[in-house]
N, C-alpha and C positions, 0 to 999 in steps of 0.2 A: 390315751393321748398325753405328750408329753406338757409338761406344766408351763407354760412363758417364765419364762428367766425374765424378761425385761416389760413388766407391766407395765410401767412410767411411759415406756416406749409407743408401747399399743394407746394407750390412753392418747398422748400428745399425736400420732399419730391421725386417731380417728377425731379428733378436734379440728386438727388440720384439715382435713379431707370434708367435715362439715363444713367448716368456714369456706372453705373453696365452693363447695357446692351451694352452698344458703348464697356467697357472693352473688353466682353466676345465675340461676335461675330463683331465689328464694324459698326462702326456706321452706312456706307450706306445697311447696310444689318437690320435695326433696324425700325421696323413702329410708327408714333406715337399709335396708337391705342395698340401697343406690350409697352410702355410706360406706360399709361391709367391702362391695367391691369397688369401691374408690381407694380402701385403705389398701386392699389386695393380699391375702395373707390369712386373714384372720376368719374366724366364726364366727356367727350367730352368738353363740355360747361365750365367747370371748368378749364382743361389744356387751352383749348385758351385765357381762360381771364389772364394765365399768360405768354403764348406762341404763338406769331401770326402765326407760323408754325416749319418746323421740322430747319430749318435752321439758325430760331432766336434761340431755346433749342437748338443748337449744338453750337452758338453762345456764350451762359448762362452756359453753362457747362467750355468751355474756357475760360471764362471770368473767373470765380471761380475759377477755378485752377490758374491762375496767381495771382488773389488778395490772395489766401494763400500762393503764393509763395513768393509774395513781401511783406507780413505781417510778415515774418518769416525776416528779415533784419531790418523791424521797431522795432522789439520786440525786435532787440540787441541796450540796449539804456544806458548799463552804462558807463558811462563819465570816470570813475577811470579805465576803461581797456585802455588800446592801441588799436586805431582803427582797426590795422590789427591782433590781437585777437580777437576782435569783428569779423571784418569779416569772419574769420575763423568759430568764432563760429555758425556764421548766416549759411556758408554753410554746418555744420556737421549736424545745426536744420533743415534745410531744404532736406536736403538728410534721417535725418530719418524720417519726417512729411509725404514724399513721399510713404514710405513704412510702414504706418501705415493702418491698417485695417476700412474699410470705407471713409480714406482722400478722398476729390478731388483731391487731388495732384495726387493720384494712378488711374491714369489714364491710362495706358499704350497703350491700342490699338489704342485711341483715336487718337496719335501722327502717325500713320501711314494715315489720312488723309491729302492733301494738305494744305487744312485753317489751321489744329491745327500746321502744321510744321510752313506754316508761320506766325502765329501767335507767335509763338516760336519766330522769328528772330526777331520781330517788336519788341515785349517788352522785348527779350534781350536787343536790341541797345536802343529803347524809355525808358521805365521803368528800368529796373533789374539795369542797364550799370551807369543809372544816379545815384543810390541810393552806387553805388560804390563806384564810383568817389568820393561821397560826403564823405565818407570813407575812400578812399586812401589820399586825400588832408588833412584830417586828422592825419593819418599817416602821410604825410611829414612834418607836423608841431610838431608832438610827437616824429619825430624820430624811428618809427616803419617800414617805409618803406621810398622809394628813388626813386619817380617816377617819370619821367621827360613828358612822355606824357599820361596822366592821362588821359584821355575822350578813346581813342584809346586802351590802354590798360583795361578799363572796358570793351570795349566793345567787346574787343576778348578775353576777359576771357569766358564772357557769351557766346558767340557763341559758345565757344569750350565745358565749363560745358553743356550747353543746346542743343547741336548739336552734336558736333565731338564725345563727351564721353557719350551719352547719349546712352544707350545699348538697349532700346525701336527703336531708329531708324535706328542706324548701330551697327549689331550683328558682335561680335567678341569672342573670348575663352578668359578666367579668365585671362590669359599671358595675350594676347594681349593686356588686358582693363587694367589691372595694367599700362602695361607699357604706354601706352598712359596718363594716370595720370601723372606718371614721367614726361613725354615728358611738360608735360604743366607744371607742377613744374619749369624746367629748364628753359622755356619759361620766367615765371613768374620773376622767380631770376635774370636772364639775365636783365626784365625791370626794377629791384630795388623792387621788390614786392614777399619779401620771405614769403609767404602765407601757401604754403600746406607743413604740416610732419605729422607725421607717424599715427595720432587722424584723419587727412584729407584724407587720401590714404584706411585707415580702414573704415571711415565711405562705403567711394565711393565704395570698395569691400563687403562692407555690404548689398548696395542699389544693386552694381549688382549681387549680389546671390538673394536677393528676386525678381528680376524681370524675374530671371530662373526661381522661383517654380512653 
């Protein structure tokens, strides 16, 4: 058999074709072999030499969706803005990255497994939370924000963006999810950290009307 010339290919391929299928029916309901001929193309033999089984690819599929999520915070890298416009802008890119056609980030049903929730919580607090921080300490040096417990306050941003408000895990009505935004707005202001208006409340109503369609 001849040797794939473009592993990279195969690999991103059969991710893609998980994440479609863990979307649509979730994932403990998903075979590899329903995988395989989702990608079309490839072997048995080929999925394993990039997948030792169905738990590593559920594994490779979260794992990708966080490295786009926290790529989308690196990418905000102009020094002449105010940190907490930057921030701001990091969460309006990543709210609409989420709901672009094909992302990993669009992942939705995925989040209704145990690993991907707590997966969620880990690189909230580990990853997302640190790349904050390093952002809000910027703001207290530009004068953009006023945050006295900086690590703590990252990290209950991200739990609440990625948990509380996240309408993939807890379903609520258009009211309800607006005001929950507010809620953490006030939250935010109350710790010296005037982050979200009214470009930040729109995206988040943006992101949850596409995860109704």
């Amino acid at each position: 058999m001849a040797r794939n010339k473009y592993p990279e290919r195969t690999r991103k391929a059969i991710l893609e074709s998980a994440a479609k299928l863990f979307t649509f029916r979730g994932w403990e309901n998903v075979t590899i072999q329903e995988v395989i001929d989702d990608v079309g193309g490839i072997t048995r033999g080929a999925f394993y030499h990039h997948f030792k089984s169905k738990a590593d690819l559920i594994d490779a599929v979260t794992e990708e969706y966080f490295s786009e999520n926290k790529s989308v915070l690196n990418q905000i890298t102009d020094t002449k803005t105010k940190a907490v416009d930057r921030l701001r802008q990091g969460i309006i890119l990543s709210l609409k990255k989420q709901t672009e056609k094909g992302a990993m980030t669009n992942i939705p049903s995925v989040v209704n497994s145990p690993e991907f929730i707590f997966r969620i919580v880990h690189d909230s607090i580990e990853v997302t939370a640190t790349e904050v921080s390093r952002l809000i300490e910027e703001g207290n040096k530009d004068g953009s924000c006023q945050v006295e417990n900086i690590k703590e306050v990252s990290e209950m941003m991200m739990l609440l963006f990625n948990i509380w408000s996240n309408p993939n895990i807890i379903h609520v009505s258009q009211t309800d999810y607006r005001s929950k935004i507010r809620f953490i707005d006030q939250l935010l202001k109350t710790s010296g950290l005037p982050l979200i208006d009214e470009s930040v409340i729109d995206a988040f109503m943006a992101y949850y009307e596409e995860t109704k369609k």
